[in-house]
N, C-alpha and C positions, 0 to 999 in steps of 0.2 A: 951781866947776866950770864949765868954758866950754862954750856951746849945741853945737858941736861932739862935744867928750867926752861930755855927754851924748845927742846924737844917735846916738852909736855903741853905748856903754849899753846903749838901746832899740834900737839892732837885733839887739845881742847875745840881749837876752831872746826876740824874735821869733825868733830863731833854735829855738828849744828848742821853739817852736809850727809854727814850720815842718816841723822834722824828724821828729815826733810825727806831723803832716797825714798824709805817703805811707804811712805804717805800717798806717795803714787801708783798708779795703777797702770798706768803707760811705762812699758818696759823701759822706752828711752828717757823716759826724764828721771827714772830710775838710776841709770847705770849714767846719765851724764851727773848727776850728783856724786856718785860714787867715783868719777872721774876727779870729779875737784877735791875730793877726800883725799881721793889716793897722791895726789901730787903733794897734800900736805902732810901724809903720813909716812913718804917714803924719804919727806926732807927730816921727819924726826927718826926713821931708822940709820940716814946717815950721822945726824947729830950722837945718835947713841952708839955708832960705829959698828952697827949691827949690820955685816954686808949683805947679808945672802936674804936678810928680810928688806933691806932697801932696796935689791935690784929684783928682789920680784914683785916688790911695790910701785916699782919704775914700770916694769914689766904688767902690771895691772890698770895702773895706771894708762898706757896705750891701749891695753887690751878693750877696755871701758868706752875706751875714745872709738875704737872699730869698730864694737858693740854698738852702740846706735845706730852704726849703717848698716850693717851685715850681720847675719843670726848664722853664717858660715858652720856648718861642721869643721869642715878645713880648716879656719881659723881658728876654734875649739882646740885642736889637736895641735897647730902650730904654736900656740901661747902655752900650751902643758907643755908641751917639748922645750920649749924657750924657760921656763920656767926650773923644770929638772935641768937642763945643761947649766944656766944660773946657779943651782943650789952646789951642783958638782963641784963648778969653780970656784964660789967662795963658802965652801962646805967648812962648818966650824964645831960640829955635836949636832946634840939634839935638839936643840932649835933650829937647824937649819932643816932638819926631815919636817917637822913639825910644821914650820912653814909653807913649806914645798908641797905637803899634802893639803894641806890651807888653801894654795893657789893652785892649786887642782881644781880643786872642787869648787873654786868661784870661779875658774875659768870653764866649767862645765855651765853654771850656773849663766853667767857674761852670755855665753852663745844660745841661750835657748829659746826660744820661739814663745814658750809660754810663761807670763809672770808666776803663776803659779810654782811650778818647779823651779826657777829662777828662784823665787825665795827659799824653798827648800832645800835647794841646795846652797843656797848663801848662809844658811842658818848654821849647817854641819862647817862651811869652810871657816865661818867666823868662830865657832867652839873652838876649832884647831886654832886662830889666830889668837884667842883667848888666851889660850894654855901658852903658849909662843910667846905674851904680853908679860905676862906671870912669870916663865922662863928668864925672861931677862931682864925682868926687876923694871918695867913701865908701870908703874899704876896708875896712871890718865888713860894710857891706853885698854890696859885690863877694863876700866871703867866703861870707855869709848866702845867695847867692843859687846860689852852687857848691854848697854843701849842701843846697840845695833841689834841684839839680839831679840831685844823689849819692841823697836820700834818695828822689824820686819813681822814679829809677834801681832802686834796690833794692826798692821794695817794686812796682816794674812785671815783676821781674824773680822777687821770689817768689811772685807771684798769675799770670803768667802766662809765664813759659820756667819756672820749677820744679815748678809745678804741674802743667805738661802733658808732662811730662818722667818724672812721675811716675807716670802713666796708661798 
């Protein structure tokens, strides 16, 4: 099996932890799905030798993990900071900004108090990890990340135009 095929693999399986995340409503069972994602997404940024998106998928990956205890500002800022000083050191073009503004905005997204903005702002970081996926020639993950996009879609769409629809 070549690092490749299996990098895609692994994102196929993230995918099934992705699409499970928006289904909920509870911010933490939310970002602990995304937690399990992220640990198999950041093993296929290494298999594809992509550094600067594997170690702010490492880097998200914890963030996730903190995310369910803490809605911290402070920690908001500390994981954007971690995340830029990461992209610095293994900075390789434009996929690495690309990414870096990605994990921005899902580490705005990680720290927030409300699911609503929480998906909103996961929606804009995941377009960027899109383009990021496309950049470097993933197409499981380009996939992975359209149905991330479908599935925070749908369930932004039954907690909040269904529900108040119904009222």
């Amino acid at each position: 099996m070549t690092p490749f095929f299996l990098s895609q693999v692994l994102v196929a399986v993230a995918i099934c932890f992705d699409l499970m995340s928006f289904q909920f409503k509870d911010r933490r069972k939310i970002v602990t799905c995304l937690f399990f994602a992220g640990t198999l997404i950041s093993s296929h940024f290494i298999l594809l030798e992509q550094w600067t998106a594997a170690s702010l998928m490492v880097i998200a990956t914890i963030r996730y993990l903190v995310s369910v205890f803490s809605t911290s500002p402070k920690l908001k800022y500390l994981f954007c900071t971690a995340s830029v000083i990461s992209t610095v050191v293994t900075y390789s073009g434009l996929a690495s900004v690309i990414s870096c503004f990605a994990s921005i905005f899902q580490s705005i997204a990680a720290f927030n108090k409300d699911d609503r903005r929480l998906r909103e702002f996961m929606i804009v970081g995941t377009a960027l990890w899109l383009i990021h996926n496309y950049v470097v020639g993933s197409p499981t993950a380009v996939l992975m990340e359209v149905l991330f996009i479908f599935s925070n879609l749908i369930g932004y769409y039954r907690y909040y135009y269904k529900s108040s629809a119904a009222v």
